[in-house]
N, C-alpha and C positions, 0 to 999 in steps of 0.2 A: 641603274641608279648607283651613285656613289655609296658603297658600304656603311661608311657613317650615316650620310642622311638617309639610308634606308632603314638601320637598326634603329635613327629616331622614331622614326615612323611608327616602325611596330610597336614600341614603347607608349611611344603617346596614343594610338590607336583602342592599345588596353584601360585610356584614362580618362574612355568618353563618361563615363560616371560621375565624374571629378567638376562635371559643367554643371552649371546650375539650372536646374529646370527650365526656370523663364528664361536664359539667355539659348538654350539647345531651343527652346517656342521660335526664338528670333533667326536664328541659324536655319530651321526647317525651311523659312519661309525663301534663304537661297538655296536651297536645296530644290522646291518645288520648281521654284524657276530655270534654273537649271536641267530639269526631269523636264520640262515641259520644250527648252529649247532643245534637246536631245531626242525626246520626243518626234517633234515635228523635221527633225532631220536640218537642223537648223545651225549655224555657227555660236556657239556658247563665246559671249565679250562679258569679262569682266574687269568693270574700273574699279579700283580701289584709289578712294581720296582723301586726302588729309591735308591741311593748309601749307606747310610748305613743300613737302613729295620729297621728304629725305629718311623717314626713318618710318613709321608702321603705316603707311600706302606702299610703301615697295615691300617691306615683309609679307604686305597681304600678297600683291601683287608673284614675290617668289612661290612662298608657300603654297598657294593655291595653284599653281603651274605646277609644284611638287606633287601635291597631291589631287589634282585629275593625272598625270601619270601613273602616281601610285596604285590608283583602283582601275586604269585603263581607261576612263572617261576619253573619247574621243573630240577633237574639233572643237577642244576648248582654245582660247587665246585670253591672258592676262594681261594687266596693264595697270598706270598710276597714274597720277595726275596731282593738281593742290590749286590751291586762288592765285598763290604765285610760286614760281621757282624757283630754287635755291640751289641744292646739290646734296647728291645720296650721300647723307652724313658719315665720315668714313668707321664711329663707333658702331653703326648698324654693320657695314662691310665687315669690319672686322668679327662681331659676334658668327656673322656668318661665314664667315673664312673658318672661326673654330668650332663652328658643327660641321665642315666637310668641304662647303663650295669653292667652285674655284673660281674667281672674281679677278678679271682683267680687264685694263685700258687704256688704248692706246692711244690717248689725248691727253695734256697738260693744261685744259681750261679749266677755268673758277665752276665750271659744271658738266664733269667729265661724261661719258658714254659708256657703260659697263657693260661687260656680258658677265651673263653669270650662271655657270656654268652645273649641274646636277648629275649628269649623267656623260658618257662620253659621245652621246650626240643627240644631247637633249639641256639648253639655255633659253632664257629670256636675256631680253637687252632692260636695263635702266638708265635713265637719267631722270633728275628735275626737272617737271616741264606744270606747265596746268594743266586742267583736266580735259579743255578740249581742244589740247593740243594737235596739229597735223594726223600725228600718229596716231594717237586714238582715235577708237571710233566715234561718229558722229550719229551713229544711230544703231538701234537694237543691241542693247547693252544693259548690263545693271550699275548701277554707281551704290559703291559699296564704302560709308562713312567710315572712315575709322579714327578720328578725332571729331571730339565736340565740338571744337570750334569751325569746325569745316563744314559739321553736320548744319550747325545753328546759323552759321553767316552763308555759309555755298548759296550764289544764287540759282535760280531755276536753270536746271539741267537738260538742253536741248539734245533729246531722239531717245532719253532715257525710257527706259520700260519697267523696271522695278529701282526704285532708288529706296536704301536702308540704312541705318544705323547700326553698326557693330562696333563701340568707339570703347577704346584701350588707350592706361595710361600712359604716358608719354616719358619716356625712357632719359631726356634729355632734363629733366631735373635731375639726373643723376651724373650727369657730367662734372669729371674732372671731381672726382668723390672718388671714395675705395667702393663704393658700390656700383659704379659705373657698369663694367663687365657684368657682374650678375645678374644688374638690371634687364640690358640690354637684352643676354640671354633667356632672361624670365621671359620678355616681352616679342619677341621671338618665337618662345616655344609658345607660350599662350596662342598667336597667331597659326602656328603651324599646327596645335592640337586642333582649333577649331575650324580650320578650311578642311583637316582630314574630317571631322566630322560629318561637317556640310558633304563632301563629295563620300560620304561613306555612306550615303542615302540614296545614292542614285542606281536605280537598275538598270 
């Protein structure tokens, strides 16, 4: 893993305290599921959603890749999705460019194809897509909310197995502000402290 986002890591790792009781309640419960498809020797899918799949469904979707390598979790695979596509907003790329990744694309369309890189041979791919898109799975999987709006209007989610609410605020009221970057980055680490969490529960 990239020396920056590993030294995140450890940092935020020391900050599980810092979660609010009832939201670590919320987080156990991907946790169990998780342990339980591990368990049974099973491929671990997680979709992270949010209505348009440009800024915190791809942060869950990196993070949580981040960290099932960080603790060793095997035979996980991440993923994103939204109601409709739009394109990995490039404020979220760039907050992650300056925690460490290295984020490349070798297309010039209104909704590019990223890799995005962690370690030297360890990436997820992104773009904007819906949630059950080709690429994602169409069954045995969790769909993991992470905007309210996505959570309240998504309609029924076909082959889902655990479908949840983890919904954070949206970074994009802070666009084109002086607090743009810091946002971004808040909302970033909030996601990245609490997928280490979740994955910091599995034996």
């Amino acid at each position: 893993m990239y020396p920056p986002i590993k030294n995140l890591c450890d940092e935020l790792v020391n900050s599980f305290d810092t979660i609010p009781e009832q939201r670590q309640t919320l987080l156990l419960k991907i946790s169990k599921y998780i342990q339980a498809k591990k368990d049974a020797n099973q491929p671990i899918q997680l979709v992270y959603v949010c209505t348009h799949n440009s800024r915190r469904s791809h942060f869950g979707q990196i993070w949580a890749a981040v960290s099932a390598s960080y603790y060793g979790v095997q035979n996980v695979k991440t993923y994103s999705g939204g109601t409709e596509a739009t394109a990995f907003n490039i404020n979220a790329i760039n907050a992650l460019k300056r925690t460490g990744f290295l984020i490349e694309s070798s297309d010039n369309t209104n909704n590019p194809v990223y890799t995005v890189r962690f370690s030297e041979n360890e990436s997820t791919t992104c773009f904007s897509k819906v949630y059950n898109d080709a690429v994602n799975p169409q069954e045995h999987f969790a769909a993991i909310m992470t905007c309210s709006d996505a959570e309240e209007n998504c309609p029924f989610i076909h082959g889902v197995e655990l479908r949840i609410g983890t919904t954070y605020d949206d970074p994009k009221a802070f666009d084109n502000t002086p607090l743009q970057e810091a946002k971004y980055e808040e909302r970033s680490r909030q996601i990245a402290q609490e997928t280490l969490f979740v994955f910091s529960n599995i034996q």
